[in-house]
N, C-alpha and C positions, 0 to 999 in steps of 0.2 A: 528267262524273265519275259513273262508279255508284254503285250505293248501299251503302254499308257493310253487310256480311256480318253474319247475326246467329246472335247465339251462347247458351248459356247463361250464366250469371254475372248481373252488373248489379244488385246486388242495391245501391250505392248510387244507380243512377238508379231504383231502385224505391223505395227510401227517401225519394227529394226527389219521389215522386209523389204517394206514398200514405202519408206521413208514418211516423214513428218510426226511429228509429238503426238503422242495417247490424247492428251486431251483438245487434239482437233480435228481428232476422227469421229467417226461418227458409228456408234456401236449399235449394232441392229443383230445381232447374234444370239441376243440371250428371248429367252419366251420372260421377262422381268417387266412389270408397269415401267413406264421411263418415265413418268410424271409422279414421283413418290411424294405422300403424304405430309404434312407438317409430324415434326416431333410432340408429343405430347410432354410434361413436363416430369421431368425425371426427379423423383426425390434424390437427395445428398448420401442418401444411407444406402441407397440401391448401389450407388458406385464404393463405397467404404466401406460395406460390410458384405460376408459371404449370404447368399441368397436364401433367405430363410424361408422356414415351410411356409410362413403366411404371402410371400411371393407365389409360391406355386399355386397353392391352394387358390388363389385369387384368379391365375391367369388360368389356373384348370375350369374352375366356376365358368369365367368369361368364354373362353373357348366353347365350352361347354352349349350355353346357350345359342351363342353365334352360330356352331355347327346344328344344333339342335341334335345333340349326341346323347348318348351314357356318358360310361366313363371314358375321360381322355389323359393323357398325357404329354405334356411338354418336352421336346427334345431335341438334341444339335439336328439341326434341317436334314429329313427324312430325303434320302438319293446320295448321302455321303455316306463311306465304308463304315464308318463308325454306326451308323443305325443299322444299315442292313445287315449286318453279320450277325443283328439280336437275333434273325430269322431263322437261320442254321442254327444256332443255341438253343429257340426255340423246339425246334424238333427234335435234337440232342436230347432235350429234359423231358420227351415225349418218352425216350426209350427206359427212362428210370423203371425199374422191375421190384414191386412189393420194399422199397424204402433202400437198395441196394446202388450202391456207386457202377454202376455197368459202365467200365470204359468204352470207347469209340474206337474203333481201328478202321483205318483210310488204304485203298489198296483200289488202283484203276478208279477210282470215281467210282469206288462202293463200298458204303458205311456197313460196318455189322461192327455188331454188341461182343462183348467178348465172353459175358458170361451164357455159362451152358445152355441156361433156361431159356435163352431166349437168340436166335439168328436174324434179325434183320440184313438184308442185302438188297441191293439194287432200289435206293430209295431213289426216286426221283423226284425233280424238279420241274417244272412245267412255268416258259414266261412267253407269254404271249409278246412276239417279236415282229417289225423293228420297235425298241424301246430303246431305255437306257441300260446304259450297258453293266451297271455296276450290281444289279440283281444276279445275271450268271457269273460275273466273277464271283462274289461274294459266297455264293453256292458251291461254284466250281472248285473253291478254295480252298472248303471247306469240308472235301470229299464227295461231296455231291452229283449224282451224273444228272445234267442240265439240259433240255429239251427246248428248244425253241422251236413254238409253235404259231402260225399264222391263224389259227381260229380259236377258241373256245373248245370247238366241239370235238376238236384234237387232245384236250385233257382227259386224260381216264384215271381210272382204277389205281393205277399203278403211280400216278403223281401222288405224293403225300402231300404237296403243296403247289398252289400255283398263285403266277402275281401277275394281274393285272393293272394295268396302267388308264386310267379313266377318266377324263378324257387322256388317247393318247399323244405321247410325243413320237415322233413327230409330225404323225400324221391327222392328229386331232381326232383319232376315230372314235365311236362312242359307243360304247355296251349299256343298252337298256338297262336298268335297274332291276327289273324282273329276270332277264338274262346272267347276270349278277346271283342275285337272290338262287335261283336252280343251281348254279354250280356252285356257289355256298355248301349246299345242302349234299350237293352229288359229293363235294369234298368232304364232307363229317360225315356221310354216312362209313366215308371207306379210311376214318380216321384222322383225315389230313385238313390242312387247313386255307382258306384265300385271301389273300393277299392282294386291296387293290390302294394302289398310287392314284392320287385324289391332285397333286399336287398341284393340276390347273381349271382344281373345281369350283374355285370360290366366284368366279364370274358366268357359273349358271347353276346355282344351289339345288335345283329340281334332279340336277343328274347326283346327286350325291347318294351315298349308302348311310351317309352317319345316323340319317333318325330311326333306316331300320339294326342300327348296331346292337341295340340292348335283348334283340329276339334272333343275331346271326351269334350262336356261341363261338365257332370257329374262323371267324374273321377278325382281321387286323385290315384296320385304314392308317394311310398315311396323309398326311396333310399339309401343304407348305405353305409360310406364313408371309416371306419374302416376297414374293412372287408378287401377289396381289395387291398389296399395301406399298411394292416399290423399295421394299426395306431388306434385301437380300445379304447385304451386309450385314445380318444378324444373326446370318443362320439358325434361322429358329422351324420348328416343326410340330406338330403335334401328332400322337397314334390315338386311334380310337379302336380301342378291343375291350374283350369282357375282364374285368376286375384282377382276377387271376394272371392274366398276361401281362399286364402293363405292370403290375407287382413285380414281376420276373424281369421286365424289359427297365426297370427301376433299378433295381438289386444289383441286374448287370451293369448297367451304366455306371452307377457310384452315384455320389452322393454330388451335387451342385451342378451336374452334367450341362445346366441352363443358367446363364446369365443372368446377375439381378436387375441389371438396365434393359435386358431383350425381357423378361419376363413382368416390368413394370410396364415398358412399353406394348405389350401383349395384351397387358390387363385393361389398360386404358383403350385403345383401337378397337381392338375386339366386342367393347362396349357401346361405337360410336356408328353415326348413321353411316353406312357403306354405300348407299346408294347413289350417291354421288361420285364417289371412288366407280363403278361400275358404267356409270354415263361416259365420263372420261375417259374409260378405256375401253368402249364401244366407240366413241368418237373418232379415236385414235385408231382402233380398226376399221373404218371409213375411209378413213382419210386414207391409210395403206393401199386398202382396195384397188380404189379411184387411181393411184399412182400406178402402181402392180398392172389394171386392167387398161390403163393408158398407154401401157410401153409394150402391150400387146405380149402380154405374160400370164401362162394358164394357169389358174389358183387350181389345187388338186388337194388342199386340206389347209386343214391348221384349226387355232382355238379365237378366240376374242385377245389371247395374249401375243400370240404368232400364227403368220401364213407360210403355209407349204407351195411355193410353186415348184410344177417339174417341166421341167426344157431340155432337149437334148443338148442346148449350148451350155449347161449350166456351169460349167467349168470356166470359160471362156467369160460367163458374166462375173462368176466370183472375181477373176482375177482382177478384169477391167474395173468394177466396184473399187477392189484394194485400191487400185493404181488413182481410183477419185477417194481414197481416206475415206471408205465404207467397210465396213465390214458386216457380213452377212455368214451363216452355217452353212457346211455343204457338209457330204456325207458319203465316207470312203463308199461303204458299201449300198449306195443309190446314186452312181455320178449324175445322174438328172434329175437330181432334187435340189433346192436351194431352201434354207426357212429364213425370212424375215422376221424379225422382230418389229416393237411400234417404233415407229419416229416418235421423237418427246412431244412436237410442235410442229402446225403450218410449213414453216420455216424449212426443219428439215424432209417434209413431205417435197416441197421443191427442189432442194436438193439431190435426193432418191430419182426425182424424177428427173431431174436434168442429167443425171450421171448414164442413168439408163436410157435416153434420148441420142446420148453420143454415142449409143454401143453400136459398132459396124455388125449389122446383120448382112 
């Protein structure tokens, strides 16, 4: 069995480590607004009844716009197993031959078709890495042989699919949208399809692909809805692909895959001015900054939601953090990375920085 995928959060296994109650630590681990949004108001029927189409259709509409997309789809928050294995099934139903059930057989991390007419072998995968990690599982899983690549320009021919992450985590890096667009196209020419995670694109709309989706046939966006609005707690997501996909990524999921209270509340936010959601968590990266560059800490990435600094002590701060009821990310495989997340407030900007003023350097 592999090893469980690590995430931000865990702030009660930080508590049962390094003593004192969850809720008087201070969570700076997750890339999450900390200043989340008021609730808008929730019809009686959304919690009583199963989530009917005119729920969807509503918060597809709103999404819709918001993104300034085609077609989208609502679904459990895009970076959990449950959405990304649609991907592999995806190419699975690529291998359908003239209306024939072609089973799959898995062997070494290489798919082929069983029937005569047709041999696929050695599909690959292509993710642009370090990312999240639950793309090459899910691939991997799935019989997939999985490539992690540090550029773009390392996808070829031979990837049937590749996913990028844009902006990334955790390094916040960012592929032009015309860079994007090319290897779209480099992938449909050779049949396969790209894949890019949008999930911390809502606080700079310009880098997004969603308005040129309805002219990229072989793309799939992902989009998360938590994140930005501060409401992760609802695990909610949206895909943006051509009509045809999301039919398929429907069908598989089942039927009510989306909550009727996450899909009311979808409908309404997604309709309201965000611009002020956006000041607020500019601010709140300011504030980080000024802390960060006060304690004499090299910022080396990140997004408007989380900063990347890297330190050769970075271990040595995690720890000390713990031991002041902080919790921050670090990263097996970069021990001289750390990501912060925003403080909620002032308040705990001082905090951060008084924790990090007492580190013996």
């Amino acid at each position: 069995m592999s090893a469980p995928i690590v995430h931000g959060g865990g702030i009660t296994a930080a508590a049962a480590a390094f003593g004192g109650s969850p809720e008087d630590w201070l969570d700076l681990s997750t890339g999450i607004n900390p200043c989340p949004v008021a609730l808008p108001d929730i019809p009686a029927r959304a919690w009583h009844r199963l989530p009917d189409r005119h729920l969807t259709d509503e918060a597809r509409r709103a999404a819709r716009d918001h993104y300034r997309s085609g077609e989208i789809l609502p679904l459990p928050v895009p970076g959990t197993q449950s959405v990304i294995q649609l991907l592999p099934r995806l190419l699975e139903a690529g291998r359908m031959v003239g209306g024939t059930d072609n089973r799959v057989a898995v062997t070494d991390n290489r798919v082929a078709v069983t029937d005569e007419r047709i041999a696929v072998t050695d599909n690959r995968v292509a993710v642009v890495t370090p990312t999240y990690g639950e793309y090459a599982r899910a691939f991997a899983s799935a019989g997939f042989a999985v490539d992690a690549v540090d550029d773009i320009a390392a996808i070829g021919a031979g990837h049937r699919l590749a996913v990028v992450v844009n902006p990334n985590n955790p390094d916040g890096l960012i592929w032009p949208a015309e860079t994007l667009i090319a290897l779209h196209d480099r992938m449909m020419a050779a049949g396969g399809f790209l894949v890019v995670d949008e999930a911390f694109g809502d606080t700079d709309p310009a880098l997004s692909l969603a308005s040129h989706a309805p002219q990229l046939s072989n793309l799939v966006i992902f989009r998360s809805f938590g994140k930005f609005f501060g409401l992760a707690g609802l695990r909610l997501g949206f895909a943006i692909a051509r009509s045809d996909i999301l039919t398929r990524f429907e069908d598989w999921l089942g039927p009510w895959a989306v909550s009727g209270p996450a899909l009311s509340i979808a409908g309404s936010l997604l309709r309201s001015d965000v611009s002020p959601i956006r000041g607020r968590i500019n601010e709140r990266c300011a504030g980080l900054h000024g802390v960060l560059t006060g304690a004499g800490l090299q910022i080396s990435g990140g997004t408007a939601l989380f900063t990347l600094v890297a330190d050769a002590r970075a271990g040595d701060i995690y720890t000390h953090l713990c031991r002041h009821h902080i919790l921050v990310r670090k990263f097996g495989y970069a021990p001289e990375w750390l990501r912060f997340g925003l403080p909620p407030d002032p308040a705990a900007d001082r905090r951060l920085g008084e924790a990090l003023q007492r580190f013996e350097r």
